[in-house]
Residue frames relative to the residue before (quaternion, step in Angstrom):
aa qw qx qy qz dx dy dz
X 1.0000 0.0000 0.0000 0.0000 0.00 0.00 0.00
X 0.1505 -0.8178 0.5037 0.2340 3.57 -0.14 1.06
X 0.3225 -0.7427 0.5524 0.1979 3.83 -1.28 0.81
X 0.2566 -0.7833 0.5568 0.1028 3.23 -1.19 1.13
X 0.1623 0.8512 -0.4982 -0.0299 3.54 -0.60 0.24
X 0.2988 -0.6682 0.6702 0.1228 3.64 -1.21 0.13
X 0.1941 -0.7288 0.6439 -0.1290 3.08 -1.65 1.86
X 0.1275 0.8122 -0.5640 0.0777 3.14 -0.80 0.69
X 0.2215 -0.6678 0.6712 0.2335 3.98 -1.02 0.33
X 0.2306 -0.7361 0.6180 0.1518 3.21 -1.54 0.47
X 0.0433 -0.8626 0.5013 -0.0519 3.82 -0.44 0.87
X 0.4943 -0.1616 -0.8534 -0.0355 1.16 -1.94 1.35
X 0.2430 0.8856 -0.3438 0.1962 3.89 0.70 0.10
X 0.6798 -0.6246 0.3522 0.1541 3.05 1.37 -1.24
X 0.8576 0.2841 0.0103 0.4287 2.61 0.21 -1.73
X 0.4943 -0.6517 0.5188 0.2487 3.99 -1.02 0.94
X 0.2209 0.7620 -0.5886 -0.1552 3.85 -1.03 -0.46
X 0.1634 0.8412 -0.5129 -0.0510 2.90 -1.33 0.69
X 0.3775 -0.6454 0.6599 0.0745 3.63 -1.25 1.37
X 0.3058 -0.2792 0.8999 0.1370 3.12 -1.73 1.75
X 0.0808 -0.7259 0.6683 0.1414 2.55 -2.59 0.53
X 0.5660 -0.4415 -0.5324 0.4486 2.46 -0.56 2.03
X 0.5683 -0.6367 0.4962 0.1596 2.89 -1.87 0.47
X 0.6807 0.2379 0.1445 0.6777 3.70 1.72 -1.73
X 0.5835 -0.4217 0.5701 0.3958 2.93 -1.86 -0.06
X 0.7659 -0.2724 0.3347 0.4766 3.70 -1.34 -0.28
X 0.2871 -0.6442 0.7047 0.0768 3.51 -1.27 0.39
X 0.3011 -0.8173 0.4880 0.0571 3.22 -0.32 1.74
X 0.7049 -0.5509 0.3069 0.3246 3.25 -0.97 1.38
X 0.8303 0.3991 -0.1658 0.3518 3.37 0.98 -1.18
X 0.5728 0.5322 -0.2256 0.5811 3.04 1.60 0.99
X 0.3991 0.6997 -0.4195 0.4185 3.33 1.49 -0.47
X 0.5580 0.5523 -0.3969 0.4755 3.58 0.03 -1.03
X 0.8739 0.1269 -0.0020 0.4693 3.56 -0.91 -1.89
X 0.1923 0.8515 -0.4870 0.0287 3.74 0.98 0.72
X 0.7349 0.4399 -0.1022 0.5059 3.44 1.61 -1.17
X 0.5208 0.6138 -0.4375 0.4009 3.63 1.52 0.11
X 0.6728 -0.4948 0.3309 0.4394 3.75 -1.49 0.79
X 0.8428 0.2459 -0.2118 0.4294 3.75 -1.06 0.37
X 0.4628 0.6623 -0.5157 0.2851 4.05 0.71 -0.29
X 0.1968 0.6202 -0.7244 0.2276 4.20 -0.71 0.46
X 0.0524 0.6941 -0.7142 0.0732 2.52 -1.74 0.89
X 0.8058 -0.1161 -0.1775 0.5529 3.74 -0.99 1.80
X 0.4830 0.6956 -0.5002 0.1809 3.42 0.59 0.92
X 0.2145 -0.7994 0.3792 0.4138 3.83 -0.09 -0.01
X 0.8397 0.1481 -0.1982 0.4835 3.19 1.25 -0.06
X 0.5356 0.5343 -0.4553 0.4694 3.69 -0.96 1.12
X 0.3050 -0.7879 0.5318 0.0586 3.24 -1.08 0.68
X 0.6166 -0.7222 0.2486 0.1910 3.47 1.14 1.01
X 0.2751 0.7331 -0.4216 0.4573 3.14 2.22 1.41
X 0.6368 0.6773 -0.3564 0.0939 3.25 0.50 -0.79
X 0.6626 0.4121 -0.1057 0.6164 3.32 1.29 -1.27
X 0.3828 0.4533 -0.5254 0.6099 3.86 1.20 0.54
X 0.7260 0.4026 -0.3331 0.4471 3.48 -0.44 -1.45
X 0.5625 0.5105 -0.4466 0.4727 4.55 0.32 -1.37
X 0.9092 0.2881 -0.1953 0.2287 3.71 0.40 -1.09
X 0.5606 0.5394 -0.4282 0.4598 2.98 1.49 0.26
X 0.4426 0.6240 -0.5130 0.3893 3.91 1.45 -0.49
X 0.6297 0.6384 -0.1854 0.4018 3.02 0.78 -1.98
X 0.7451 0.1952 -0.2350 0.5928 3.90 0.48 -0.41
X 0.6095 0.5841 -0.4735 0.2512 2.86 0.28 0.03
X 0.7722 0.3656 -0.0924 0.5113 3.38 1.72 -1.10
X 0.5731 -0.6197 0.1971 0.4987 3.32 1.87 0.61
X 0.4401 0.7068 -0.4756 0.2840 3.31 1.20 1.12
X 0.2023 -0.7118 0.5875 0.3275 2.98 -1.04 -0.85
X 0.0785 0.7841 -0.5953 -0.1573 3.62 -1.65 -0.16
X 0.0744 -0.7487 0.6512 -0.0988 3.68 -1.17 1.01
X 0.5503 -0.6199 0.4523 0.3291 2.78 -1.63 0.53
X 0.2994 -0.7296 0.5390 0.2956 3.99 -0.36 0.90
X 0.8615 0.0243 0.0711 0.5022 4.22 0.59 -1.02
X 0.0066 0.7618 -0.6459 -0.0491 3.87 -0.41 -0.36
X 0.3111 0.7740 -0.5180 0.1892 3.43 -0.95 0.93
X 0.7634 -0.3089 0.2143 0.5252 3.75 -0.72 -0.45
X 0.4700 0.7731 -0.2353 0.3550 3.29 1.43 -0.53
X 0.3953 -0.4219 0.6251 0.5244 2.57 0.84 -1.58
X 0.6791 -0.5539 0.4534 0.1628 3.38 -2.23 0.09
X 0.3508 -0.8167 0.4371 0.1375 3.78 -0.22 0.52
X 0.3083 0.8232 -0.4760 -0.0264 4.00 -0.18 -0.28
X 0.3599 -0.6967 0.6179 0.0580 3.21 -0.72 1.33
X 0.1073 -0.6983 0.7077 0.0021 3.35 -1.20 1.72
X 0.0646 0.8232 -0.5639 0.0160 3.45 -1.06 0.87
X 0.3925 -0.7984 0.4564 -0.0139 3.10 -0.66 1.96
X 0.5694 -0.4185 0.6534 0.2714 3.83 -1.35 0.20
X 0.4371 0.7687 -0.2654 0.3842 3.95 -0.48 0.08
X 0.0539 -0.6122 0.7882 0.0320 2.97 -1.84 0.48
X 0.2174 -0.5466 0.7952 0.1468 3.56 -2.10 0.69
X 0.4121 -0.5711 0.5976 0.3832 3.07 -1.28 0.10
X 0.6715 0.4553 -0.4447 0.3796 4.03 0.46 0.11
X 0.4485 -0.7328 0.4871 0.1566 3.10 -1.17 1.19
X 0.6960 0.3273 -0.2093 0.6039 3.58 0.82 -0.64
X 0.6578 -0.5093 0.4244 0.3574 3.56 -1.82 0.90
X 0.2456 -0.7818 0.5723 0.0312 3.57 -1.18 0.82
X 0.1725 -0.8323 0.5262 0.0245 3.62 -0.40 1.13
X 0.0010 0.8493 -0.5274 0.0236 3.92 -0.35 1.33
């Protein structure tokens, strides 16, 4: 399954971002809330609903962050946003 995504830096701010695009299936409503807490999954058969705990503690840990940017038929969106500099000025699509 090839992954697409888009990078960009924002300036003078700093800060990196990047969006797999999509990443999942939807992200049921009734999960949205406690999406990033230790055990949450939903219609998977396998995993135990660590994963996007563990993404957000890396992520804070090195002054990031992650969230959900969109959810829809598509599929699910998350925006990863880094501390940092790229050397490209304009968004970058890989």
């Amino acid at each position: 399954m090839p992954v697409r995504a888009r990078l960009w830096e924002a300036r003078p701010a700093g800060r990196v971002f990047f969006e797999p695009r999509p990443t999942v299936r939807a992200c049921p409503q009734s999960i949205r809330q406690n999406l990033f807490q230790p055990f949450v999954s939903s219609g998977k058969e396998k995993g135990i609903g660590l994963g996007l705990t563990v993404v957000q503690e890396i992520m804070q840990n090195h002054g990031g962050e992650v969230c959900v940017e969109s959810t829809g038929p598509q599929g699910t969106v998350f925006k990863l946003t880094f501390l940092g500099a790229i050397s490209a000025s304009r968004p970058t699509t890989a």
